[in-house]
Every structure is written in structure tokens, then in C-alpha cells.
N, C-alpha and C positions, 0 to 999 in steps of 0.2 A: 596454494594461492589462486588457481586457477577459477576452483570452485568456491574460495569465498568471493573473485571479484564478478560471478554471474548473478552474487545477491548483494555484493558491497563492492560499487564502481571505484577504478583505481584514484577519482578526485571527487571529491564531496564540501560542497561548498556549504555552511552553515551559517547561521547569522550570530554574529560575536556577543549582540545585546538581543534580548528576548527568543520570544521561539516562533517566529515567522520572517522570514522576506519577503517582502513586495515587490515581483518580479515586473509590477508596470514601471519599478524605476530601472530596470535592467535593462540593454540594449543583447538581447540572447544571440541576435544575431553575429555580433562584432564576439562571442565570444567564441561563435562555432567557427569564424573566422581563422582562429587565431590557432599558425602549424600546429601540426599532430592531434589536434582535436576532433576525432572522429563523431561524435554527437553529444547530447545532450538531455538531461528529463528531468523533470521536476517530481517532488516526492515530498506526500504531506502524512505523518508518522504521527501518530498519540499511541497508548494505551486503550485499550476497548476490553470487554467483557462480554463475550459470549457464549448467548445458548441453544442448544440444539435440540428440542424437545425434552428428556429431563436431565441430560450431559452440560456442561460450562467448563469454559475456561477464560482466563485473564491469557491476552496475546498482545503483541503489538502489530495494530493494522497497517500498513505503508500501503497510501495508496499514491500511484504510480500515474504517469499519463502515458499517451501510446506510442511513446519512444522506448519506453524502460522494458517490456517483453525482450523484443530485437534487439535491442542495446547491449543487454545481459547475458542474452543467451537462454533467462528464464522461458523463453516460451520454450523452447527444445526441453523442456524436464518436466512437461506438465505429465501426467497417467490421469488414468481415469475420467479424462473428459477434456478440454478444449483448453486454449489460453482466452478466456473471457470474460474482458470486465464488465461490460455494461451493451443493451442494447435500449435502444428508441424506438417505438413505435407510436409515432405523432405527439404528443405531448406527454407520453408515459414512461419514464426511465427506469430498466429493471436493471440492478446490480448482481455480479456475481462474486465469488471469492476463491480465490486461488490458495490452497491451504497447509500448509506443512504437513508433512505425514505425520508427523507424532501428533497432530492435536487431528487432523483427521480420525485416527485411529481412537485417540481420547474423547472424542463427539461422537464416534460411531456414527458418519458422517453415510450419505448414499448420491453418490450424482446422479442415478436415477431416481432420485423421493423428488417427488414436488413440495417439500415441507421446507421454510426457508430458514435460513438461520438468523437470528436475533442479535444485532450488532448494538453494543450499549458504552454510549460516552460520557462522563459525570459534565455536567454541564458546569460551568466556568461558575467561581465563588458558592457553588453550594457544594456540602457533605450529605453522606446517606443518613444521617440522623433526624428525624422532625419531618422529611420530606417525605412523600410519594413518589415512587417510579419514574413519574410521567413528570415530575418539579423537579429529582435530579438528574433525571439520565438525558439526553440525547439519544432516542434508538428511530435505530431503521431495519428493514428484512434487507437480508439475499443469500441466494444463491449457492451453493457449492457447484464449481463449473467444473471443479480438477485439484491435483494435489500433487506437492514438488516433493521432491527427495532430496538435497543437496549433501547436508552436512548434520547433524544428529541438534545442535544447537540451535541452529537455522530454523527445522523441519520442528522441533518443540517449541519455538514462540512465534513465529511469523506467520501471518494472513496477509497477502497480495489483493490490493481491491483495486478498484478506479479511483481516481485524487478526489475527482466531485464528490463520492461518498465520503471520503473524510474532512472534506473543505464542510459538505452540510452537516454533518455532526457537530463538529467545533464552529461551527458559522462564522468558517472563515467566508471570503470574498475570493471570487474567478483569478484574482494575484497573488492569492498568498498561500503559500510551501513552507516547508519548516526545513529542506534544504535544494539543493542542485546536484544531480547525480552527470560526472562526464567521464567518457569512455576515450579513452584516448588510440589511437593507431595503433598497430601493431610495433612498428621501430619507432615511436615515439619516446623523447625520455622524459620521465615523471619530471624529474625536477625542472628541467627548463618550462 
């Protein structure tokens, strides 16, 4: 239990009709409020396709904001390189990826290559049939920064990015998540 909830927090809030929240109608803070609730993160999750010079694979990217590392616990399980998602350097934003071991190892992935990896999102009502690349996909580069080990399940589908990068892929908007990750206290009880 331990080690699925450093990658599945013990409450997860989703929205009952479609696949995003709009957390500008959220008051987040009245919920960190509220006993036993130790924190809180937002988490925007699709499907993606990636590749890695001539390696691919289909993952689910959850990108995360910068409560969910600390939250989880995930940043204590990164190897081979840092917990990090993105850096700024004046109007420039470079993403990175944080990568399960099984698909690291299936990318033949190098956190020392400066060669980035190829993140690809079908963009909203088209198929790959009829189209170019560049008419269905949504893609952007980054990074390999590190790679998790948790659980054999986990480490074969999941890439950890920054939420910006999967908000601009799906073009969502700075509000919207596809759920709410909360980590509750230690003697806190779930149900209440």
C-alpha cells in the first residue's frame, strides 16, 4: 500500500461529467483547511506517445505540479538524475521527464544524452488517417532528468512531467486538471 500511495495519493478527486476540473471554481484553500488534510496537487494525465531516437512507446504522462514530488514521496525514488520538471530561463521553458524504469530501459533512455525525447498527443477530434504529423499530433521535446522504480506496473506505463506540459499539449487552460491528488496525515482517517 505504501508504495502505490507514493504514486496513487490516498484521495483523488475526479470530475463525475467530462475529463477536466476547473480548479478557478475551487476554493483549494478551504480544502487544505479541512482536519487531517496534509496537502494537496493537481494532476493533468492523457495518453502520449513517445520517442526516443528510433525506440517508442505509448505511456500515460501525469503531469504533476510542485507539490506532488514532496507529497508522494516520488522525489526520494528518482536514480539516475534529479527530481525535475521544468526550468526557466527568461521566456524559455525547458521540460524534463521523470520516467519509469521499464520504459526507460525500453527507450534505451541516457540522462547524460542531450538528445530529447519526443512527447506526441493526438489532438482533440482528429485520427491518424488522412493527416500529417504535425495536423494530428500535439508534440513537444524533453528531457529525461531520472527514472523511478516503484512497482513493475507503475515503472511500465508512467512518465512524471510538469502539468504545463500536458495542459499545452491538450490546450488546456492554467485551470484545468483532469483530477486533485490529497495526501492526508499520518493518523488521519480516510473515511471521515
Amino acid at each position: 500500500q505504501s508504495l502505490f500511495n507514493i504514486f496513487d495519493p490516498q484521495i483523488l478527486i475526479e470530475p463525475s461529467l467530462g475529463k477536466t476540473i476547473d480548479i478557478g471554481n475551487i476554493d483549494r484553500q478551504s480544502i487544505q483547511n479541512v482536519k487531517g488534510i496534509r496537502n494537496i496537487s493537481l494532476i493533468a494525465e492523457e495518453n502520449a506517445w513517445v520517442t526516443y531516437k528510433e525506440s517508442q512507446a505509448i505511456v500515460q504522462l501525469r503531469g504533476v505540479d510542485g507539490n506532488y514530488g514532496t507529497m508522494t514521496g516520488l522525489d526520494t525514488l528518482v536514480h539516475d538524475g534529479p527530481y525535475t520538471l521544468k526550468s526557466t530561463h527568461g521566456e524559455q521553458t525547458q521540460y524534463y521527464l521523470i520516467v519509469g524504469g521499464e520504459i526507460d530501459y525500453r527507450l534505451g533512455l541516457s540522462t547524460i544524452s542531450n538528445i530529447p525525447i519526443s512527447v506526441h498527443i493526438p489532438k482533440r477530434g482528429t485520427t491518424s488517417i488522412g493527416y500529417t504529423m504535425e495536423e494530428a499530433f500535439n508534440s513537444r521535446t524533453a528531457y529525461p532528468a531520472g527514472t523511478f522504480y516503484i512497482q513493475q506496473d507503475i515503472d511500465s506505463k508512467y512518465i512524471v512531467c510538469d502539468i504545463d506540459l500536458v495542459r499545452e499539449l491538450l490546450n488546456y487552460t492554467k485551470n484545468e486538471c483532469t483530477s486533485i491528488a490529497i495526501a492526508l496525515d499520518a493518523k488521519a482517517n480516510i473515511k471521515q
